[in-house]
Structure formats: C-alpha cells, structure tokens
ZAMARGU-4260 file (C-alpha; in steps of 0.2 Angstrom, whole numbers, plus 5000, padded with zeros to 4 digits):
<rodrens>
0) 5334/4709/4565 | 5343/4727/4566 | 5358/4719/4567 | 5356/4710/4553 | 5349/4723/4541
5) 5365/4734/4547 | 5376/4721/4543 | 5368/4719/4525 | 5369/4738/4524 | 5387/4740/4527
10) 5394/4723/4516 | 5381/4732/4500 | 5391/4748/4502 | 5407/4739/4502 | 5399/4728/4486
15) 5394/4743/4479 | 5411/4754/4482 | 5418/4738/4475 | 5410/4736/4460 | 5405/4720/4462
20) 5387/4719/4454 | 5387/4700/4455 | 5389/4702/4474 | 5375/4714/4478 | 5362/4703/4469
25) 5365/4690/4481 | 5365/4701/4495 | 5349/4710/4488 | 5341/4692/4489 | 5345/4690/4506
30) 5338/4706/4511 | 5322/4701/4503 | 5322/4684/4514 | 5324/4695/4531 | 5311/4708/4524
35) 5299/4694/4521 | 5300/4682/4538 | 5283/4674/4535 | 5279/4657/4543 | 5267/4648/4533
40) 5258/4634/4545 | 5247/4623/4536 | 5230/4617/4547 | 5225/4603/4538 | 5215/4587/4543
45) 5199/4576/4538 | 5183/4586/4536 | 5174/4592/4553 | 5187/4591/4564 | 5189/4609/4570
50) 5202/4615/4558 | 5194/4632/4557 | 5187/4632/4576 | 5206/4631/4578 | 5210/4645/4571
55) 5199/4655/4576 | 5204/4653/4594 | 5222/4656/4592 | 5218/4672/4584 | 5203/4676/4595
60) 5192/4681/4580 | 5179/4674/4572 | 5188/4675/4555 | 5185/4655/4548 | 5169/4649/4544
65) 5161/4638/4556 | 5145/4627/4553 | 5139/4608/4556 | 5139/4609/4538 | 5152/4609/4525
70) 5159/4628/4530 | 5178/4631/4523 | 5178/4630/4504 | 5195/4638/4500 | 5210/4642/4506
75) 5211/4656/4523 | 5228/4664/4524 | 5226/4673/4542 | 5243/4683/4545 | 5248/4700/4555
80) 5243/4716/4550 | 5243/4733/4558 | 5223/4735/4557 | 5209/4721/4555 | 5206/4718/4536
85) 5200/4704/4524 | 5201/4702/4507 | 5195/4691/4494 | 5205/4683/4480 | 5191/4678/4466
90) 5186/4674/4447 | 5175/4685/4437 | 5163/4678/4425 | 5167/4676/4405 | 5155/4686/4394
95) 5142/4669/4394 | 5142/4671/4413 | 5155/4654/4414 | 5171/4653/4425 | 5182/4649/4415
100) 5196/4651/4428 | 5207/4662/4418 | 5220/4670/4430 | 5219/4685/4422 | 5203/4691/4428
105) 5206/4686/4447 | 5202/4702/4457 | 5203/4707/4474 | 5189/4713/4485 | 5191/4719/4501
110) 5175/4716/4514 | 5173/4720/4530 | 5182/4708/4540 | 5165/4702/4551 | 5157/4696/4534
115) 5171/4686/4529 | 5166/4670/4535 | 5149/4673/4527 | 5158/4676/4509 | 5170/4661/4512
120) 5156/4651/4513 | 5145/4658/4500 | 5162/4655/4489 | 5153/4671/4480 | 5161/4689/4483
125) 5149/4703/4483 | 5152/4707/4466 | 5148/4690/4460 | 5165/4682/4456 | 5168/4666/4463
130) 5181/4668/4475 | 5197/4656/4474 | 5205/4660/4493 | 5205/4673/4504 | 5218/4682/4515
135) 5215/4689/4533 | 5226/4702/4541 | 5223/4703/4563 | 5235/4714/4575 | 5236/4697/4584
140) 5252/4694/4596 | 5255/4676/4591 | 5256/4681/4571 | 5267/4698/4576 | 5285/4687/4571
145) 5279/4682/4556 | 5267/4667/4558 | 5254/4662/4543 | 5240/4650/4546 | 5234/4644/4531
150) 5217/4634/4532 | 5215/4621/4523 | 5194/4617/4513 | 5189/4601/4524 | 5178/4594/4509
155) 5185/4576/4508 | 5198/4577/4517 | 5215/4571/4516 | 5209/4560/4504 | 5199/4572/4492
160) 5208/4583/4479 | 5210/4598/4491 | 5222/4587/4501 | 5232/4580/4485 | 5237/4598/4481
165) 5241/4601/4500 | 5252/4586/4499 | 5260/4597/4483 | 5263/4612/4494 | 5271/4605/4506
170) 5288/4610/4504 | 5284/4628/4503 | 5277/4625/4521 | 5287/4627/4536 | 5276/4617/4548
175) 5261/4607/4547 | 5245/4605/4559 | 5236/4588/4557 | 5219/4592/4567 | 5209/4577/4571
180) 5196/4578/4585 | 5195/4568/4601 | 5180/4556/4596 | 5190/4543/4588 | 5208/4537/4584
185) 5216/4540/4570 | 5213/4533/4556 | 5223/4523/4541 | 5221/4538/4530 | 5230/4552/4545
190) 5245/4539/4550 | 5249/4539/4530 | 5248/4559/4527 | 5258/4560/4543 | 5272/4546/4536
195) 5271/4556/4522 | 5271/4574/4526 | 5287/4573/4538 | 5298/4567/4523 | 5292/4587/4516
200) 5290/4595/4530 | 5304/4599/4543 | 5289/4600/4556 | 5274/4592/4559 | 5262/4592/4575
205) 5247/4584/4580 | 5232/4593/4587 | 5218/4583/4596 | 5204/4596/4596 | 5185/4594/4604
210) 5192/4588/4621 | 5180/4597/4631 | 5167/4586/4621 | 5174/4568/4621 | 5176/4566/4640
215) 5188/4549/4637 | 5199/4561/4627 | 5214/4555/4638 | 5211/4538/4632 | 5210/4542/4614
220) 5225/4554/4615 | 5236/4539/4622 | 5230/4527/4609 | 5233/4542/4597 | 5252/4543/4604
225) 5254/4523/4601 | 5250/4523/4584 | 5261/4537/4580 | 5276/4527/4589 | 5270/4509/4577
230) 5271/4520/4564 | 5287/4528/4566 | 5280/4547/4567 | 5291/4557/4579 | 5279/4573/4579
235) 5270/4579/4596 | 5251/4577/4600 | 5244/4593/4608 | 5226/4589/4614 | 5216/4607/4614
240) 5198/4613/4614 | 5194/4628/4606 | 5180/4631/4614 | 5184/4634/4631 | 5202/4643/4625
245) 5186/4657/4616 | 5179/4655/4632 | 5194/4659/4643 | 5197/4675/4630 | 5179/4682/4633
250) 5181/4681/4653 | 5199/4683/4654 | 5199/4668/4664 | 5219/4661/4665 | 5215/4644/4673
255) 5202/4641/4658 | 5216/4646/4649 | 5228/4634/4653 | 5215/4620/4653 | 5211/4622/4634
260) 5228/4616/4629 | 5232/4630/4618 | 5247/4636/4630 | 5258/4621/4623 | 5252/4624/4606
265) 5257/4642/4606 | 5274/4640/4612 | 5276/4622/4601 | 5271/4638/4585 | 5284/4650/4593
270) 5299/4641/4598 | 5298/4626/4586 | 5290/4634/4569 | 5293/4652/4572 | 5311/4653/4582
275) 5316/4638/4570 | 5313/4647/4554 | 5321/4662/4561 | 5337/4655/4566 | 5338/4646/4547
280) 5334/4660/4541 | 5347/4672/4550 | 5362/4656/4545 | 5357/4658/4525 | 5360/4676/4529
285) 5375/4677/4537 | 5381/4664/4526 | 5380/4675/4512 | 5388/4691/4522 | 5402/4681/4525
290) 5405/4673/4507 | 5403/4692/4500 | 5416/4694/4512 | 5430/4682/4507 | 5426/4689/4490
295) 5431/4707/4496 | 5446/4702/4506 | 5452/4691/4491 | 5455/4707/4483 | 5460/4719/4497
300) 5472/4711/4505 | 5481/4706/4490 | 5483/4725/4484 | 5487/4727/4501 | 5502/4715/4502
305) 5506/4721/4487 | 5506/4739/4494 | 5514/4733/4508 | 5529/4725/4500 | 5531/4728/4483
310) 5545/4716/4479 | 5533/4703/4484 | 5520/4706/4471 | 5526/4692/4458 | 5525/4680/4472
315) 5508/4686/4477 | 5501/4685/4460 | 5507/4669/4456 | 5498/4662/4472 | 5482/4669/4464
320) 5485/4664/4447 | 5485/4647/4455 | 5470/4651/4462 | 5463/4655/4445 | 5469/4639/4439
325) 5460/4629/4453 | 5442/4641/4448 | 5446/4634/4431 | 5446/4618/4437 | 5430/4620/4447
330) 5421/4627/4429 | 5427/4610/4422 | 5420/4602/4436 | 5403/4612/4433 | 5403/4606/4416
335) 5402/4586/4422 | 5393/4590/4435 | 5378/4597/4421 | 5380/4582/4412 | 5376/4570/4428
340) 5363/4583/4431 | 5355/4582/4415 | 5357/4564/4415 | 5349/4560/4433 | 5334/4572/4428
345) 5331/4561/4412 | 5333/4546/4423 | 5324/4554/4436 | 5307/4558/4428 | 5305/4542/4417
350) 5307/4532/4436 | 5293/4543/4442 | 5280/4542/4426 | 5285/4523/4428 | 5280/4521/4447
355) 5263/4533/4441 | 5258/4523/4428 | 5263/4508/4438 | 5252/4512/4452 | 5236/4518/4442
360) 5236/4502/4432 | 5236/4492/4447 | 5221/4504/4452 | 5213/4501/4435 | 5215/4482/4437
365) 5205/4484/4451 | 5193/4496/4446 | 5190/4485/4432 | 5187/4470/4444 | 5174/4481/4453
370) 5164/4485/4440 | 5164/4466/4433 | 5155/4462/4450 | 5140/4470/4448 | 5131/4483/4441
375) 5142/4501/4443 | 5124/4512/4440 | 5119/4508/4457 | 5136/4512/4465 | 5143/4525/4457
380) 5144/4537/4470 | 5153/4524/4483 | 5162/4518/4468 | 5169/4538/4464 | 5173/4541/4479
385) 5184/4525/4482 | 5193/4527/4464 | 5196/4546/4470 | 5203/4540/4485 | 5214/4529/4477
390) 5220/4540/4463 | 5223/4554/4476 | 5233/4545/4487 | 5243/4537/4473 | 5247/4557/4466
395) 5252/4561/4485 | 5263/4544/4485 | 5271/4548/4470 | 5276/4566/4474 | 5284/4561/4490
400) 5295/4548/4480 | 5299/4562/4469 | 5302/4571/4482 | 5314/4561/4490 | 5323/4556/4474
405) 5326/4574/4469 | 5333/4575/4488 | 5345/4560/4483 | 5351/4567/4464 | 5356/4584/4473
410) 5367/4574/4485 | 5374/4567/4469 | 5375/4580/4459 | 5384/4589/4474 | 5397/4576/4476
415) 5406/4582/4460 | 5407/4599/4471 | 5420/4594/4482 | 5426/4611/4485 | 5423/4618/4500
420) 5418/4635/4494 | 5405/4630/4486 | 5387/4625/4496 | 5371/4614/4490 | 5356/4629/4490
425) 5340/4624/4497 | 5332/4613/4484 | 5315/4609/4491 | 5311/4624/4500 | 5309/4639/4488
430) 5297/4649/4481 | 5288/4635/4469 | 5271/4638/4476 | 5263/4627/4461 | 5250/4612/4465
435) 5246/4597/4455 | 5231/4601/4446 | 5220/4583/4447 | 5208/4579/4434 | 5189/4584/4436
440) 5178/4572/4444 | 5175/4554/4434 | 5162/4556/4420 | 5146/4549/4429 | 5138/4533/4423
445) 5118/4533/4427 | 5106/4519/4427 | 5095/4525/4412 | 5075/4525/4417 | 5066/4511/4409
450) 5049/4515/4404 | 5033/4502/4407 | 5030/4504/4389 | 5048/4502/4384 | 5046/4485/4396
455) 5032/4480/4385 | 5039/4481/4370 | 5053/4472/4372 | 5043/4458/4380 | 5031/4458/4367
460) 5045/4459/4354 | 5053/4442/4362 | 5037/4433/4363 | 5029/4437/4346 | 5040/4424/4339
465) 5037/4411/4351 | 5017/4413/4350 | 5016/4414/4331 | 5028/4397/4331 | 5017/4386/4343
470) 5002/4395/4337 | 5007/4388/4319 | 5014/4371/4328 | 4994/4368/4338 | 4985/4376/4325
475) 4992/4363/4314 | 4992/4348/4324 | 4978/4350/4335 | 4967/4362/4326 | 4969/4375/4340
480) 4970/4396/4335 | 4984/4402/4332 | 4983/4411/4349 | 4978/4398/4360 | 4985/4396/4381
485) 5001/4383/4374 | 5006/4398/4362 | 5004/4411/4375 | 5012/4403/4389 | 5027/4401/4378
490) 5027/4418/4374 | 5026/4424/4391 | 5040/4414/4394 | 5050/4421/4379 | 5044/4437/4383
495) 5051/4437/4401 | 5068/4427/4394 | 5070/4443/4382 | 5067/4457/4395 | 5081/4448/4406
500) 5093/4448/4391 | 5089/4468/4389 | 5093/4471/4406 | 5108/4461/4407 | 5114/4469/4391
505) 5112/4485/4398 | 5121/4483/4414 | 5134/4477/4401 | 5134/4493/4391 | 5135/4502/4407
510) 5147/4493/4414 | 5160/4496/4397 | 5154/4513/4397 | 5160/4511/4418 | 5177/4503/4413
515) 5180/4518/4397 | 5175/4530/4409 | 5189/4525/4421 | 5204/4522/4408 | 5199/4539/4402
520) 5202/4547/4420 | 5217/4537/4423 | 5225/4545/4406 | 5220/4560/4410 | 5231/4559/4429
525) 5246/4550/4421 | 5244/4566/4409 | 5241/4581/4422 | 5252/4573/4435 | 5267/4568/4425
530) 5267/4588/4418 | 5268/4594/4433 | 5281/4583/4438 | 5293/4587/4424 | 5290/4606/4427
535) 5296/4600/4444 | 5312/4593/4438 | 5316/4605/4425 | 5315/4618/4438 | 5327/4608/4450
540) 5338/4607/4437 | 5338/4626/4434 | 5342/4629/4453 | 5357/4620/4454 | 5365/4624/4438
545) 5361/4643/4440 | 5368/4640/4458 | 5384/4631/4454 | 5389/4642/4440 | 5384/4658/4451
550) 5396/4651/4462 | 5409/4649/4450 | 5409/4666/4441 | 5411/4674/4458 | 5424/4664/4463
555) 5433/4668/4446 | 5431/4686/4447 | 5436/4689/4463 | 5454/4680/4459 | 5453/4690/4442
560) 5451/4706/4452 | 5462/4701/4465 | 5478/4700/4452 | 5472/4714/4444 | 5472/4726/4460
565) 5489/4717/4464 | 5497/4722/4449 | 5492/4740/4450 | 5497/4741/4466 | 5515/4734/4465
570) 5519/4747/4451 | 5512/4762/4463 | 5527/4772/4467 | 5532/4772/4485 | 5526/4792/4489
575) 5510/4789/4481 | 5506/4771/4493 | 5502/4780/4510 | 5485/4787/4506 | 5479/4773/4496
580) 5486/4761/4509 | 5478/4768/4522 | 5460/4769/4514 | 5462/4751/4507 | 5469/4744/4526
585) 5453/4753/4533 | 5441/4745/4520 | 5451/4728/4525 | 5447/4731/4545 | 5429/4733/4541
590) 5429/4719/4530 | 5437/4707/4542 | 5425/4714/4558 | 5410/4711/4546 | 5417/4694/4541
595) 5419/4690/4560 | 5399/4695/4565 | 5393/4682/4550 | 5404/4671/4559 | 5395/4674/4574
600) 5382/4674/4568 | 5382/4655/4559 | 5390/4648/4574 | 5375/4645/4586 | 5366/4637/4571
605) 5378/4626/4564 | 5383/4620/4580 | 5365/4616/4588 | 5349/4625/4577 | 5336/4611/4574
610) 5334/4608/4553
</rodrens>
C-alpha cells in the first residue's frame, strides 16, 4: 500500500510540475480508491437461517440481533474501527408525528454499542426516529484489510422486498454469503438467487450454518453440493456453526475452533474477497500511473530529441502531427461511437420495459385466474404473498437481464474503440449504490361482516314477493289467508334463493375489487421498476461517453503539448540546451523508472489475478 501511495505521490508532482490538470484528476481518483479499500460482503439468505448468528461469530461480538423471532429489521454495516462504536442511521418524524421518509431529516445517533441490537430490533432509536440501517465499527482482525459485512433484514426472504433490492445492490458488492441452515436442502427460490447473483457478483459462497444442530448435516451438505452442480453454480459450500466457533472464542479452545468451520470461511473472506479486491484494485491503479506516464514521456522525450539533435526537429514534429492526426481520428471515432451508444441505450431500455411488462402480464393472467377460483377474502394473505413473490422475482429477473445486456452494449460500444490506448472502465461496478424502490404492499381486500339483521332483511326482502304472489294465488282460489303455510314455504324458499344471490354477488364485488387491486399494483411496478431502470441506463451512458472523451482529450493534449515543447526546444540555442537538458533528461529517468514499477505492478494481475 506504501508503495503505492509513493508512486501516486511522485507521478502527481510530475503531473502537477507538468501542468497537466486533466492528469491529476485521474490520479486523484485513484487515490481515493487506495484510500478507500473497503470490502462489502453481502450476508444474505431466507429468514432464520443464522445470517446475524454469523456474523456475530466472525466478529466475536454480539453486534446483530438475535431472537426466535423476527430480529434483523434493517441493514447492519459491521466494518473496522480503531475503538468499538455503533451508530444509527434513522428518520425523524414530520410535524403530524408521520414518517414521511424524507432524507433530509435522516440523523445519526450514536449508542453504546452493547444496546445496539436492542435498538435494531426496536427499529426505534432513542430519540424516537425510526431508524433506516445502522453502522457498526469493531478493532476486529478479520475486518483490519478492509472487509464489510453487511446484513441483510431476514423478513421474507430472498423472496420479500428486502431481497429484490439486495438483488439491485449487487453489483456494488464484491462477494456474496448465501446462508442457509443445515435442517433442509435448498430450496427452488436459493438455486435461482444463486443463478442469479453470480452473473452480478464476481463471488459468491455458500454457507451451511446450524451444523452442530442438524446431526445429518453431512448428508444435507452433499445433496446441497449436487444441486449446485445441476444447476450450473460453481460457488463453494462452507458448512459452519456459529455456536461452537462463540464457544471456542470464550474458552480459547483451538480444536473447537477448527470444528466450527469458520477456519475455511475466514481464509475463503481473505484470499478470495479481500486479497481479490486488492490485487484489482492495485491493477486499476497502476494502470492509471502508467497511462499518466506515457502522457509525460510523450512530451519529454520529444523536447528532449529535439534538444538532443536540433536538425531533427521537423522530422520529430511531423511524427507527432501524425499522431495528432490519428487522435483526430479517434474523436471521429468518439462521435459514432455516441451515436451506437445512444442508439443501443434507446433499444436497450424499450427491450427491458418490454420483458417487465411481458412478465407481469403473464403474472396478471394468472392472478386473475386465481381469483376467478374462489373467493379472494378468505386468502388474501396466502394470496399476497404468492403475487409478492412473483412480482419480486420478476423485478430480480429483469434486472439481471439488464444487467447482462448493459454488459453486452459495452462490448459493442467498445468495438468502435479499436485503439489500443484506450480501455473499457468498469461499467457495473461503481459507485451506483441505488435500489429498486418496489411498490407498497397490495391494497388489502376483506371479507365484509354480515350482520344477522342484514341476513334478515335480505331474506325477507326476497321472500315478501313470493308470499304476497301465492298468498293472492290460494287466497283467491282456495279461500286460504294471504299468509298461509303454501305462501310461506315459497317465501322461505325465495328468501333463501335471494340471500345466496347476495352472497354470491359479493364475492363478485370482491373479487373485481381483487382483480382492480392487482392491475393497479402491477402499474405501479411497470411504473417504479422501469424508472429506475432508465436512471440505470442513462447513467451507463454518461460513463462511457465521459470515459471515452476523457480519453481522448488527454491523448490530444499530450501530442499538442508534445509538438509544442518540440518546437521550443529546436529553436533553443545550443549554449543555453545543457541546463534545460539535463533537468528535462532527469524528469525523463524518473518518468520511465515510474512507468516501469506500474508495469510491474499490472504484470502479476494481468497474467493470473482472478476477475
């Protein structure tokens, strides 16, 4: 890490002696990714399978709430710090006392960080704001390179609205922890989040937790490691229990240590996540010394050739006009390579509001089926849960596509860059920390209580025709009362025929009011989802124009500044060359030796690192 922070210090004081502001502002941004070597590990999994229990035993602490209730209610971030401290991130009240989620009142409150866990789980911080995630610092070894466990609320599930918007944050992640606990294999729902995670996610691991309850974990852990291979998954399964790894901490015990599991879990987090993000982290770096590098010597040796041999200067120059020519070129280039942009981003989204709107109909059609098949009052809650399901794994399916079809138009839009100077930045990974925002819950629909007297009434209001018709009918032809047992029994009759009609017209109603309720959800997905799908897009197509055109100015300026110096310096008299010479062929020296160390640098990475 020294090394690297020197070798970013010396190529910004060349920069800066240079004059070459556009060069420090990519060296200042690679600073700030070696300043900032955080890890983030998502922990994510089906509710009660030990995702904070996890946690808590890698960091030794009791940080996560833990309950045989629901416990984890929003996000944990548990990262390194010097001393112990917890904070939490939440939402003051409006004036009416009302939430109204505005981020502009979120506030931070620190709490001692033995009551966090009790806060977390009120979701309440002391001052009464309703907290929206918290953060947790630990002077733990395991988070000292930079590691960031983030856990994720277990209500639902992978299936439930917390794990839709995990789906959206994984590509700011750089590993994932799918937690599942040894009393059962894994179910439809896990094989499909993990299909669909490693297309985002460079690396993902499976963790088998509980195994010191479930005594046939072995057997579950090897049919666990046969679906994974059916379903084309190449991540590891580490079976752990936490319980005996807090155990093995309080007695110091090394053999109940090493039973736990956690051993392989902790080097799978250092020299697969960690180590991994390090060595792509240190390549993006040293690529950028070394392009800042070419840029200098461009310049340098140029006035120095021309320093050196004088009569050589027009030929000099012309080499680097021809060079200006060719940056020219790759400026034209930029312009087509906008317009295939702009078009494959139009293309792009109307694909995926398309395959949304396709999907959710298909849902709808078969909501709408459901609901025809019986009354929807009595099921609602099965019946919410199943369309929220759906919706949420149709959100989570969509985004990968999208995600894969972004990857696919940056390959095409890097085709019309066939110069080798010019790289492809990273497109996914970045600082886009936004989630889909899913719709609230599906407006409930009730069975409405029916009152005996309400049953009455409606009876009696379908009989009283009947029993003043045959009342009239007997009264007339057989001298009988009006209200007589024949009229009677028909009204009864009439009376129970109308009370079936009025139930069966309101499980109508309530089925329509079903069926409205569900095409007004859906609307309001296609609406959310496909906003924040276009925001995606639009920022995708500000990254790699900004990039490309970056790219180009430098490259311009440098052979702008390159014939400039060379002019100068082929009209310098000979007395005056030897002091500027000199300086210049030092600056050169160090330019090349700093040159060669990014070389160095890049060449364990592009020759084996992982990606």
């Amino acid at each position: 890490m020294l090394a690297l922070l020197d070798l970013l210090d010396r190529t910004e004081a060349l920069s800066r002696d240079a004059g070459r502001t556009d060069l420090l502002d990519r060296l200042r941004q690679a600073r700030r990714r070696v300043q900032d070597p955080h890890v983030r590990v998502l922990v994510v999994g089906e509710l009660k399978q030990g995702k904070s229990q996890l946690i808590n035993a890698l960091v030794n602490a009791p940080v996560c709430p833990v309950d045989d209730d629901v416990a984890t209610s929003v996000t944990t971030v548990v990262g390194w710090s010097a001393a112990p401290t917890a904070m939490l991130l939440g939402l003051s009240p409006g004036r009416d006392g009302a939430h109204d989620g505005d981020p502009a009142r979120l506030r931070r409150t620190p709490v001692p960080i033995e009551s966090h866990a009790h806060w977390v789980s009120e979701r309440r911080a002391p001052d009464g704001s309703r907290i929206e995630c918290s953060e947790v610092g630990l002077p733990r070894h395991v988070l000292a390179g930079g590691l960031v466990l983030v856990d994720t609320p277990g209500v639902g599930g992978i299936g439930s609205a917390d794990g839709a918007a995990t789906m959206s944050a994984l590509p700011s992640a750089d590993a994932v922890l799918l937690v599942s606990d040894a009393g059962q294999e894994y179910s439809a729902p896990e094989i499909e989040f993990l299909q669909q995670a490693l297309k985002v996610c460079p690396n993902v691991a499976c963790i088998l937790t509980k195994t010191d309850l479930y005594p046939h974990w072995r057997a579950v852990a090897d049919l666990d490691r046969r679906h994974l291979q059916r379903a084309g998954v190449r991540a590891p399964l580490i079976p752990v229990s936490s319980t005996l790894r807090l155990l093995a901490a309080q007695r110091q015990d090394r053999d109940l240590h090493d039973e736990s599991g956690f051993p392989e879990l902790v080097r799978y987090l250092r020299d697969e996540v960690v180590d991994n993000a390090g060595v792509l982290a240190r390549r993006s770096v040293a690529h950028d010394v070394r392009t800042v590098t070419e840029h200098l010597l461009m310049t340098g040796r140029a006035q120095l050739s021309a320093l050196d041999d004088p009569g050589g200067g027009e030929t000099i120059i012309a080499g680097l006009r021809t060079g200006r020519q060719n940056a020219g070129d790759l400026r034209r280039r930029s312009a087509r390579w906008q317009q295939v942009l702009q078009d494959g981003v139009g293309d792009l989204t109307a694909d995926i509001e398309y395959d949304l709107r396709d999907r959710l109909r298909r849902i709808g059609r078969e909501a709408e089926a459901a609901i025809d098949d019986g009354d929807p009052g009595l099921v609602w809650d099965e019946f919410d849960e199943w369309l929220g399901q759906r919706v949420r794994a149709t959100v989570a399916a969509n985004f990968v596509w999208a995600h894969e079809r972004a990857q696919w138009l940056a390959a095409q839009v890097a085709a019309q860059f066939d110069a080798s100077d010019v790289a492809l930045p990273e497109l996914v990974r970045g600082d886009d920390d936004d989630v889909l925002e899913l719709v609230a819950r599906l407006e409930r629909v009730d069975v409405e209580q029916v009152s005996t007297v309400h049953k009455v009434i409606v009876a009696m209001r379908g009989s009283y025709g009947g029993v003043l018709m045959f009342g009239m009918v007997t009264a007339i032809a057989l001298g009988m009362s009006i209200v007589n047992p024949i009229s009677v029994g028909v009204g009864v009759v009439l009376g129970g025929r109308a009370y079936r009609e009025d139930k069966v017209n309101r499980v109508r109603r309530r089925q329509a009011d079903a069926k409205a309720a569900v095409r007004r959800h859906l609307d309001e997905v296609v609406f959310q989802v496909g906003k924040d799908s276009k925001d995606r897009l639009r920022r995708l197509q500000r990254v790699l124009r900004d990039h490309f055109t970056t790219r180009a100015d430098e490259l311009v300026r440098s052979l702008d500044e390159s014939i400039r110096s060379a002019k100068e310096a082929s009209r310098t008299d000979p007395e005056d060359r030897v002091g500027p010479r000199d300086a210049l062929a030092g600056r050169v020296a160090e330019l090349e030796q700093l040159h060669a160390a990014a070389e160095q640098d890049m060449l364990p990475t592009l020759e084996g690192a992982p990606r």
